[in-house]
DRENLUMPA-76816 format. One line per field, with one value per atom (N, C-alpha, C, CB): residue number from 1; residue in three letters; atom name; x, y, z. Coordinates in steps of 0.1 Angstrom, whole numbers, plus 2048, in hexadecimal, padded with zeros to 3 digits. Glycine has a CB too. Layout:
N
num: NUM	... $
residuo: ALA	... $
atomo: CA	... $
u: X	... $
v: Y	... $
w: Z	... $
END
This chain:
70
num: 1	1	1	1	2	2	2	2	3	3	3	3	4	4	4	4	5	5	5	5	6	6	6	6	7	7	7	7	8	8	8	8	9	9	9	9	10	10	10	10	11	11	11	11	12	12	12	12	13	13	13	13	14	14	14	14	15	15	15	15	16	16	16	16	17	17	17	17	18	18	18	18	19	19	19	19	20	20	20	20	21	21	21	21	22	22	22	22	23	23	23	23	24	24	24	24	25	25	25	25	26	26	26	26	27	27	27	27	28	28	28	28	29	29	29	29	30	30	30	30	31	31	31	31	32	32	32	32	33	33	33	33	34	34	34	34	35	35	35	35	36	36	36	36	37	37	37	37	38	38	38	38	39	39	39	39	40	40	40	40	41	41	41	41	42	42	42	42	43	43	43	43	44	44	44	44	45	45	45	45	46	46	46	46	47	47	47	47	48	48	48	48	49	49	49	49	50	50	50	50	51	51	51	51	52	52	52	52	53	53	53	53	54	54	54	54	55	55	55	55	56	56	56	56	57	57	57	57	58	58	58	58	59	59	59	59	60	60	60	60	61	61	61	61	62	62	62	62	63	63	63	63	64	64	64	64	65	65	65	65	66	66	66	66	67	67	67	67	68	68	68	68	69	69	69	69	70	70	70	70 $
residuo: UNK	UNK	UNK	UNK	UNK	UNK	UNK	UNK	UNK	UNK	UNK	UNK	UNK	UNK	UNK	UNK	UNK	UNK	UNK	UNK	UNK	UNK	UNK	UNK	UNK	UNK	UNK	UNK	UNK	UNK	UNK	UNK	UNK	UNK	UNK	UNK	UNK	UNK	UNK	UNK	UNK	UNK	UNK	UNK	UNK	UNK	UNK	UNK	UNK	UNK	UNK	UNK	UNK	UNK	UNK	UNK	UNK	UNK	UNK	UNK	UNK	UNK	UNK	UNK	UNK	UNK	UNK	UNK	UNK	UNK	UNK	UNK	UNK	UNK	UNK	UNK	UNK	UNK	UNK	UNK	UNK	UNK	UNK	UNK	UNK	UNK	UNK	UNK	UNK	UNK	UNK	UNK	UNK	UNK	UNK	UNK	UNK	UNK	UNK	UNK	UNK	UNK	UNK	UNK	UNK	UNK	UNK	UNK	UNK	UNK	UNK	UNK	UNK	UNK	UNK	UNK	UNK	UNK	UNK	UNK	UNK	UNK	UNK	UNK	UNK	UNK	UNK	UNK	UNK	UNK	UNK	UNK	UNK	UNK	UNK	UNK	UNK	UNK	UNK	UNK	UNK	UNK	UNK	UNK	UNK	UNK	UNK	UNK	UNK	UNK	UNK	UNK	UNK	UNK	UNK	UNK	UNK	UNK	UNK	UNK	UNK	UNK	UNK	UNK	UNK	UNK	UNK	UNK	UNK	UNK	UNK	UNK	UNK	UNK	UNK	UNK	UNK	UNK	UNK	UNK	UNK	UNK	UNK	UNK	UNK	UNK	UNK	UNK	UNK	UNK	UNK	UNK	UNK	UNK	UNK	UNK	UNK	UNK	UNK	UNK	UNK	UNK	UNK	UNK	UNK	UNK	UNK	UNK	UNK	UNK	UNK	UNK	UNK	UNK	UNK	UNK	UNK	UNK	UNK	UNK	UNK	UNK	UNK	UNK	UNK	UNK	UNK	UNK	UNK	UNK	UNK	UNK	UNK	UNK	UNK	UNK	UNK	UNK	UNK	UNK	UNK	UNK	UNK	UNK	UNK	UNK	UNK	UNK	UNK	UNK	UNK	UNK	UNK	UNK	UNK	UNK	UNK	UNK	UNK	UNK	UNK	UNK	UNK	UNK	UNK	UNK	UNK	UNK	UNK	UNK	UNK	UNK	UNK	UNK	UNK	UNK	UNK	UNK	UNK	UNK $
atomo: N	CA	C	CB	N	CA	C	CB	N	CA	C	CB	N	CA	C	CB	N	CA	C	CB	N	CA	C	CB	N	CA	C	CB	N	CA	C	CB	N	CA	C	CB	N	CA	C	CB	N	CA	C	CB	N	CA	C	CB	N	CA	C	CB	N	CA	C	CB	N	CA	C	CB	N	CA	C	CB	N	CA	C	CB	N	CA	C	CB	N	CA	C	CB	N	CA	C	CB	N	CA	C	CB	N	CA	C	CB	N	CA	C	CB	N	CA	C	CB	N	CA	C	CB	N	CA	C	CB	N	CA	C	CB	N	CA	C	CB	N	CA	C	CB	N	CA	C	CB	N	CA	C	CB	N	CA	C	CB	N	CA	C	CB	N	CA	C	CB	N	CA	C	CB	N	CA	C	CB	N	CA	C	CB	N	CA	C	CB	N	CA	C	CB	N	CA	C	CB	N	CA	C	CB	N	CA	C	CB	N	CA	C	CB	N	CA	C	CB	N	CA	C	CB	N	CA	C	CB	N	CA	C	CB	N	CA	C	CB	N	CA	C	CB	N	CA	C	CB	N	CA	C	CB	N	CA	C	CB	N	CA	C	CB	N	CA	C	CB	N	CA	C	CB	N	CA	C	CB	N	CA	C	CB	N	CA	C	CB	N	CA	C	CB	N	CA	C	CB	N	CA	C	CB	N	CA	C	CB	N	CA	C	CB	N	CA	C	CB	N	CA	C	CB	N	CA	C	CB	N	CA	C	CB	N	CA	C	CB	N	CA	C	CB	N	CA	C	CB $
u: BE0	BD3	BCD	BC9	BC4	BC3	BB3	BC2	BB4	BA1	B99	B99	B99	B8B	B8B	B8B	B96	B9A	B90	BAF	B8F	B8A	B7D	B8E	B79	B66	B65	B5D	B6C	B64	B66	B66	B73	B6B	B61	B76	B60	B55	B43	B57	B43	B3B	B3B	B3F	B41	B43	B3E	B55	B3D	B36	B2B	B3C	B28	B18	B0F	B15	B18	B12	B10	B1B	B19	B19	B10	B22	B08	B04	AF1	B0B	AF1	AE1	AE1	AE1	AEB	AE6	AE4	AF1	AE8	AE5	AD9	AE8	AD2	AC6	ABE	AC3	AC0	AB7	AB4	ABC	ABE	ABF	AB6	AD0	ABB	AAC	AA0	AAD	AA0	A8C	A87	A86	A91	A8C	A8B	A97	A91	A8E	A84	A99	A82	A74	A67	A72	A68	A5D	A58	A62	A60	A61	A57	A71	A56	A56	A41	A63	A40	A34	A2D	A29	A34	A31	A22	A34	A18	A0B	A0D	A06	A03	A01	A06	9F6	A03	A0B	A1B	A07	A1D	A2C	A32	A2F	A2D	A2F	A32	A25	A29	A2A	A39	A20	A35	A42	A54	A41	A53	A5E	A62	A5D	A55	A5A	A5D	A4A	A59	A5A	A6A	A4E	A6D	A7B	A88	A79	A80	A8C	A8B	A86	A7F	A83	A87	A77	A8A	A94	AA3	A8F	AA6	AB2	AB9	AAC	AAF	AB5	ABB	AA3	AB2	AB2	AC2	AA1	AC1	ACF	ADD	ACD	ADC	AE1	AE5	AD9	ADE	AE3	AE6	AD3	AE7	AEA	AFA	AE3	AF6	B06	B10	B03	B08	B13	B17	B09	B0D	B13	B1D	B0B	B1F	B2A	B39	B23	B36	B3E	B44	B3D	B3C	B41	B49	B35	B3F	B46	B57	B40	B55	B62	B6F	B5C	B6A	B73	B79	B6A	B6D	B70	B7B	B60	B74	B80	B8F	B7C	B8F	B9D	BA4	BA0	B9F	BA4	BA5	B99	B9D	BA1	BAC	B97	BB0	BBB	BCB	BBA	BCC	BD4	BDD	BD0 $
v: 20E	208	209	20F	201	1FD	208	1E4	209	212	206	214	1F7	1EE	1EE	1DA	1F1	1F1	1FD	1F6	208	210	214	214	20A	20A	202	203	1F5	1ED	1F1	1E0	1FB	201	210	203	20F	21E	216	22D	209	1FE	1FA	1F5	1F6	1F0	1FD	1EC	20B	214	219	21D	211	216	209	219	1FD	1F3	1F5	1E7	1FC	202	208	20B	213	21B	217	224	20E	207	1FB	1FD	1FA	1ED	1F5	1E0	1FD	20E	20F	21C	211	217	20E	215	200	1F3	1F3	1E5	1F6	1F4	202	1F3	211	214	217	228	20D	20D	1FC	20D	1F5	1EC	1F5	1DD	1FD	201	20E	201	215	219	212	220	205	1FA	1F8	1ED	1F9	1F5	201	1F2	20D	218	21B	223	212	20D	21F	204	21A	223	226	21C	22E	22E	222	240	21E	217	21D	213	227	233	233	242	234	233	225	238	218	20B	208	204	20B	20C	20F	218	21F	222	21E	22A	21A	215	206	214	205	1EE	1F0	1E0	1FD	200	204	20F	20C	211	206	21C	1FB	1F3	1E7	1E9	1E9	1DD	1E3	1D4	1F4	1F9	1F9	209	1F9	1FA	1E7	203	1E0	1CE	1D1	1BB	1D5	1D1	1D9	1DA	1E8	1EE	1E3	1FD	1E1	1D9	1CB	1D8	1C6	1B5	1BB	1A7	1CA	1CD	1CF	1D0	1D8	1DA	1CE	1DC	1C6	1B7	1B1	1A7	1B0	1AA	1B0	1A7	1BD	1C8	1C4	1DD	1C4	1BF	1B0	1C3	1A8	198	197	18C	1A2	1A1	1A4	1A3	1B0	1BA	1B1	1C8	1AE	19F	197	193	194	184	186	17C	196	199	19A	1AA	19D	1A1	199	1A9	190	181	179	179	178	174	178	178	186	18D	186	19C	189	183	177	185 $
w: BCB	BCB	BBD	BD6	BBA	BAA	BAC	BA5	BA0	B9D	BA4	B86	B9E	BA2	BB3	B99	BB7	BC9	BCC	BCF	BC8	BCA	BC9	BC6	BBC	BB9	BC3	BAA	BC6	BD1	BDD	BD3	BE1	BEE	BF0	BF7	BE3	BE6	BE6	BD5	BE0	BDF	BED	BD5	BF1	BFF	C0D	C01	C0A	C12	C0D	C15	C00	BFD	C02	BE9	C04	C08	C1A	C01	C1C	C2C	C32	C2E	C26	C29	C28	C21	C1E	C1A	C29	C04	C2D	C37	C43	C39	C47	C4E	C50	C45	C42	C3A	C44	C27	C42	C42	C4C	C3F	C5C	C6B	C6F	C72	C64	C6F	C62	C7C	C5D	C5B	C61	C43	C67	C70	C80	C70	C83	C8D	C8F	C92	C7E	C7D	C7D	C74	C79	C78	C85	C72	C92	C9E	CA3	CA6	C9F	CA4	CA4	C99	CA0	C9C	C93	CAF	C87	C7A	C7E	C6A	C71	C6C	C5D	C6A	C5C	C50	C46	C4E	C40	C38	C37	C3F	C44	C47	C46	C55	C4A	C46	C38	C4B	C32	C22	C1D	C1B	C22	C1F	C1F	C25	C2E	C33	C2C	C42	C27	C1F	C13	C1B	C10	C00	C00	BFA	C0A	C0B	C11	C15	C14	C1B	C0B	C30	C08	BFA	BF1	BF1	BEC	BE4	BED	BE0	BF5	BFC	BFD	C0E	BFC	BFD	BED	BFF	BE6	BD4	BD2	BC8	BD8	BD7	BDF	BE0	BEA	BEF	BE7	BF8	BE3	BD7	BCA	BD2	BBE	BBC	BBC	BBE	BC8	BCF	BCE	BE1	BD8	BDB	BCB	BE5	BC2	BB7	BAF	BB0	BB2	BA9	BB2	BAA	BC1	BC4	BC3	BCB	BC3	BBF	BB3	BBD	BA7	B9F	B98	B9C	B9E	BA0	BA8	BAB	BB2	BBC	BB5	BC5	BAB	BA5	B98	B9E	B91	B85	B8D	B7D	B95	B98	B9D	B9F	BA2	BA8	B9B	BB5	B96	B86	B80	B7D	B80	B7B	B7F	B80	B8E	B91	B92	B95 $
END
């Protein structure tokens, strides 16, 4: 297994793990937060999207070098 096999699957469970994140602060949103807590949770799901497209582009990119290589 090559090193870039490896970043993109340790990429691929951080991406696992933020879409995780995402499903329960939609199902703390449901939970009918306090306004305090609402804040909170939007503030935390729009750092967790930004990590997330982050994520995905390291991997497209990583994909794309190595398929290029080939």
């Amino acid at each position: 297994m090559y090193s870039e096999d490896i970043v993109i699957e340790k990429l691929l469970e951080q991406r696992d793990v933020n879409l995780n994140m995402l499903k329960h602060l939609d199902f703390e949103m449901m939970m009918e937060p306090t306004t305090n807590e609402k804040i909170k949770i939007q503030k935390l799901q729009k750092n967790t999207i930004s990590k997330l497209k982050k994520i995905e582009q390291e991997i497209a990119f990583l994909t794309s070098k190595k398929h290029s290589i080939q």
